[in-house]
C-alpha positions as CSV (number, residue, x, y, z in Angstrom):
1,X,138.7,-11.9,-8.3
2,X,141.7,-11.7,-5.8
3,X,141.0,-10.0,-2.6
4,X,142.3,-6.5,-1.6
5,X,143.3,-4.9,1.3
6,X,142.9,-1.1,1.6
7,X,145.3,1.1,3.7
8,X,146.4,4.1,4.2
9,X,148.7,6.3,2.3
10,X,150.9,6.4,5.2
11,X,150.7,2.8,5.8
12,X,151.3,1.8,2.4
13,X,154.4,4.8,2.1
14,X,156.1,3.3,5.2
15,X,155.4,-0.2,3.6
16,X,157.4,0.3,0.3
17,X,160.2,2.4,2.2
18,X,160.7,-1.0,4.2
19,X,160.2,-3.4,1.4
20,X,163.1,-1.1,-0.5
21,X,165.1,-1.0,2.1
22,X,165.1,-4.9,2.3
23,X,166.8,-4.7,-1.4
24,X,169.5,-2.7,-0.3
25,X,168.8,0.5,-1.4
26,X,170.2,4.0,0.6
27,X,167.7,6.3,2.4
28,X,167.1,8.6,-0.1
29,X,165.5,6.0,-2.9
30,X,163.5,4.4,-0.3
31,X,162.0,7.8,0.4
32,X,161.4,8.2,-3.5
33,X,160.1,5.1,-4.5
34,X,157.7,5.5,-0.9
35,X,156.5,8.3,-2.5
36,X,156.4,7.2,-6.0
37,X,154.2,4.3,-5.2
38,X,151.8,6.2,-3.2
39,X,151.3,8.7,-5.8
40,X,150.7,6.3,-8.5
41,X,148.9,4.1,-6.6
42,X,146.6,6.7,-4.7
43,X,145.7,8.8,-8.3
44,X,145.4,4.8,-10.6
45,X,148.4,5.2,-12.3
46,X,149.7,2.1,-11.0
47,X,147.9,-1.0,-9.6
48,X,149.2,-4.3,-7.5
49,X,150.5,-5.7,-10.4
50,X,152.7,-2.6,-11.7
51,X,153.6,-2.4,-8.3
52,X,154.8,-6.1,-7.6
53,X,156.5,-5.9,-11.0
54,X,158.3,-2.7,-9.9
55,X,159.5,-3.7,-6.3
56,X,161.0,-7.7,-7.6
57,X,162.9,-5.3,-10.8
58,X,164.5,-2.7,-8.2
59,X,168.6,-3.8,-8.2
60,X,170.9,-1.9,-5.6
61,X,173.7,-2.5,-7.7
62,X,172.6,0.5,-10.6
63,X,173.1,3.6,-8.9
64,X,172.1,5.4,-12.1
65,X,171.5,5.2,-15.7
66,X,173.7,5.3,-18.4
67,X,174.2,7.6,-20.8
68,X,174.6,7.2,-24.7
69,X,174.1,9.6,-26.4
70,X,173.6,13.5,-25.9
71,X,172.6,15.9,-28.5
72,X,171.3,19.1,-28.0
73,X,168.1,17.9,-29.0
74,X,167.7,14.8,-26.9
75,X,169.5,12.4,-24.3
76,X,169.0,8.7,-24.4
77,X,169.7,6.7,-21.3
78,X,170.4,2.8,-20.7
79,X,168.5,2.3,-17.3
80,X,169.8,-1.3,-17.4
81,X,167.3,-2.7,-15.9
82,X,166.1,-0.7,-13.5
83,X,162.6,0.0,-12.8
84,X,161.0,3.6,-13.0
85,X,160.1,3.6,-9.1
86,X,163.7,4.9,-8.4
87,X,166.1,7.5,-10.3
88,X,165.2,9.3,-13.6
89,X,164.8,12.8,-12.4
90,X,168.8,13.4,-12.4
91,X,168.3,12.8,-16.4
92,X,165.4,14.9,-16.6
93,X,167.4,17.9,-14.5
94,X,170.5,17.4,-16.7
95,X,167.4,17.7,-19.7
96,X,166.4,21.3,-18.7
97,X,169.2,22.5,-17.5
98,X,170.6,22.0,-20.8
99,X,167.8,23.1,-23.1
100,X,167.1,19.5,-24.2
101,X,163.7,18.6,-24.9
102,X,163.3,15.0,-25.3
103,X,164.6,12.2,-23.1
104,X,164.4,8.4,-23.7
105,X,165.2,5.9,-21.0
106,X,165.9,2.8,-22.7
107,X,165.3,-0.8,-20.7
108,X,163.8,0.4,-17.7
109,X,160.2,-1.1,-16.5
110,X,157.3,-0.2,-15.1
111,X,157.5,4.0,-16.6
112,X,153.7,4.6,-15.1
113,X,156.3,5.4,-11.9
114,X,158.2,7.9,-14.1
115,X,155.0,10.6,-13.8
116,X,155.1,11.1,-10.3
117,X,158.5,11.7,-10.3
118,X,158.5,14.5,-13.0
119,X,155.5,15.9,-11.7
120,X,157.5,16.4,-8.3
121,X,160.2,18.1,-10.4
122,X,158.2,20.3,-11.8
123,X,156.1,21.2,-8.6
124,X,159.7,21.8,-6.3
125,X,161.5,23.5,-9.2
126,X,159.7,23.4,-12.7
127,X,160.8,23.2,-16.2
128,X,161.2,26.7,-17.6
129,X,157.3,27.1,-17.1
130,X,156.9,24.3,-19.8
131,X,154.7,21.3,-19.4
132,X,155.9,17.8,-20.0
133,X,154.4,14.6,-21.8
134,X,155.4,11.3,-20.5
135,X,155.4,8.4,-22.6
136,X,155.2,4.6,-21.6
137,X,153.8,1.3,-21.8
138,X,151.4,-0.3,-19.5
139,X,151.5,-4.3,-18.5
140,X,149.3,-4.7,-20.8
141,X,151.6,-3.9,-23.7
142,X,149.4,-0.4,-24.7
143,X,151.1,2.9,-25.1
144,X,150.0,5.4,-23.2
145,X,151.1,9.4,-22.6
146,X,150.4,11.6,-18.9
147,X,150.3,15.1,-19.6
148,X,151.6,17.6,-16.8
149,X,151.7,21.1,-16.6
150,X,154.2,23.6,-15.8
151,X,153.2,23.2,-11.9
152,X,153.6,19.7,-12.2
153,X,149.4,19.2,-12.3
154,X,148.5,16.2,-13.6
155,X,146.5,16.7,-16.8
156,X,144.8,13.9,-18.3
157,X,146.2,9.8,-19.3
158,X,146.0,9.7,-23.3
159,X,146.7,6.7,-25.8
160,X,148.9,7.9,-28.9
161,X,147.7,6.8,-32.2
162,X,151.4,5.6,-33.3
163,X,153.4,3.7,-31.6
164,X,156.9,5.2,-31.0
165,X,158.5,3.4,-27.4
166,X,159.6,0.1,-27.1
167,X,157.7,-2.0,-24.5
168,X,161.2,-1.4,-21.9
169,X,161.1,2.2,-22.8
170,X,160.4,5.6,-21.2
171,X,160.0,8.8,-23.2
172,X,160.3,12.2,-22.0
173,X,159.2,15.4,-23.8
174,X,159.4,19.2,-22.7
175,X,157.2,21.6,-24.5
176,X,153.6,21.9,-25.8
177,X,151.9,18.1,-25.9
178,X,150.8,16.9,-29.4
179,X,146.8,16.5,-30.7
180,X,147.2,12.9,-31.8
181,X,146.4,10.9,-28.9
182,X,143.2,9.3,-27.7
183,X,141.7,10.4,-24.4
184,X,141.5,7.9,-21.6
185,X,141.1,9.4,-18.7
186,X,140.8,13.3,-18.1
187,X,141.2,15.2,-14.9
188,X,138.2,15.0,-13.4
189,X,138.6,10.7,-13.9
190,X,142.2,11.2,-12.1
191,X,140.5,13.6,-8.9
192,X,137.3,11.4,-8.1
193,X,139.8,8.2,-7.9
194,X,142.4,10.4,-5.9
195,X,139.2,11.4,-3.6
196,X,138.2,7.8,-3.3
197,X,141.6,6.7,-2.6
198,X,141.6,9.2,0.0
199,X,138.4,8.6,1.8
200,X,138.7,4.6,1.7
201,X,142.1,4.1,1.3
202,X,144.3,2.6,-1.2
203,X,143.7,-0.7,-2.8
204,X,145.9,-3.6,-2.7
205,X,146.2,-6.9,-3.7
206,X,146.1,-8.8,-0.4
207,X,148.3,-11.6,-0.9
208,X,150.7,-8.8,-2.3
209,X,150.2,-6.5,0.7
210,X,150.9,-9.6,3.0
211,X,154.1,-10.5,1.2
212,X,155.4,-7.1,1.6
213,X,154.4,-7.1,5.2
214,X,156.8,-10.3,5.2
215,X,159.7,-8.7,3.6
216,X,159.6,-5.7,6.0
217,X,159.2,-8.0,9.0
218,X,162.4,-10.3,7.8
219,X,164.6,-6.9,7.0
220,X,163.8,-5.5,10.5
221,X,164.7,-8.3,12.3
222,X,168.1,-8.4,10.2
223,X,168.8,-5.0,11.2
224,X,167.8,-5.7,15.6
């Protein structure tokens, strides 16, 4: 079993913001995929592996997603590439603002990092007091859907019983969840490892954590 380091949620925040800032990336998406991380990685959305995955993926070059096709039932998005950790909520904005109630983000990675940024969405401004489903694939391969409410609470991880996203996929859906999914891990799961997280810090890999240490260390001596 590798060995882990635990830290802070401030430490590990700060961490990522550096790392991200190493790739090129502006300010603002450092501060999002800081906070991202944390979230996922502080409630078990997202573990050292999701994470490593996430922060090689990340490309300054795609400032957003592309947009194929609108209909005034749902948007579908190229992400070309780029991994959940940054972007997304412009899409989902453009989603409600416009009474659309699906969203599918096509060849991104890593969606686990889509839920905290919808559920920040729906805590700073909401969703027309509707609740959202998020739909993605682990590294694993399985399907799985977070369910948030209105507030942007986090509700409960569920497995689907058919499989309807691609393995680079993201899906989005505004409304009332669906009955046919499989429970995996309810609230209560989600607050005891947020409350562990909390009291003993968050776990990561430690050869990751080092290597990321690295990173930040190289990209502040560029910038002296």
């Amino acid at each position: 079993m590798s060995e882990v380091t635990l830290v802070s949620a401030e430490q590990f925040t700060n961490l990522v913001q550096k790392v991200v800032a190493s790739r090129g990336f502006k300010t603002s998406d450092q501060n999002t995929a800081g906070y991202r991380a944390t979230f996922a990685m502080r409630h078990g959305l997202a573990n050292s592996d999701l994470l490593e995955t996430s922060l090689a993926g990340l490309d300054a070059n795609i400032s957003a997603p592309k947009l194929l096709v609108e209909s005034k039932d749902s948007l579908i998005y190229d992400a070309l590439g780029q991994p959940a950790l940054v972007q997304i909520e412009a899409a989902f904005k453009h989603a409600v603002d416009n009474g659309i109630k699906e969203i599918r983000m096509h060849k991104t990675a890593c969606g686990a990092f889509a839920v905290p940024a919808i559920a920040h969405y729906l805590e700073t401004q909401g969703a027309n007091d509707q609740s959202v489903c998020i739909y993605f694939n682990n590294l694993e391969g399985s399907i799985r859907r977070f369910d948030l409410s209105p507030q942007g609470h986090l509700l409960g991880l569920l497995q689907p019983r058919e499989r309807d996203v691609a393995w680079n996929e993201v899906r989005i859906t505004i409304g009332p969840p669906p009955a046919d999914c499989k429970p995996v891990a309810s609230t209560a799961d989600i607050a005891a490892y947020r409350a562990s997280s909390d009291s003993k810090g968050i776990s990561v890999r430690a050869n990751l954590w080092t290597r990321m240490q690295e990173l930040a260390k190289k990209y502040e001596q560029s910038q002296a």
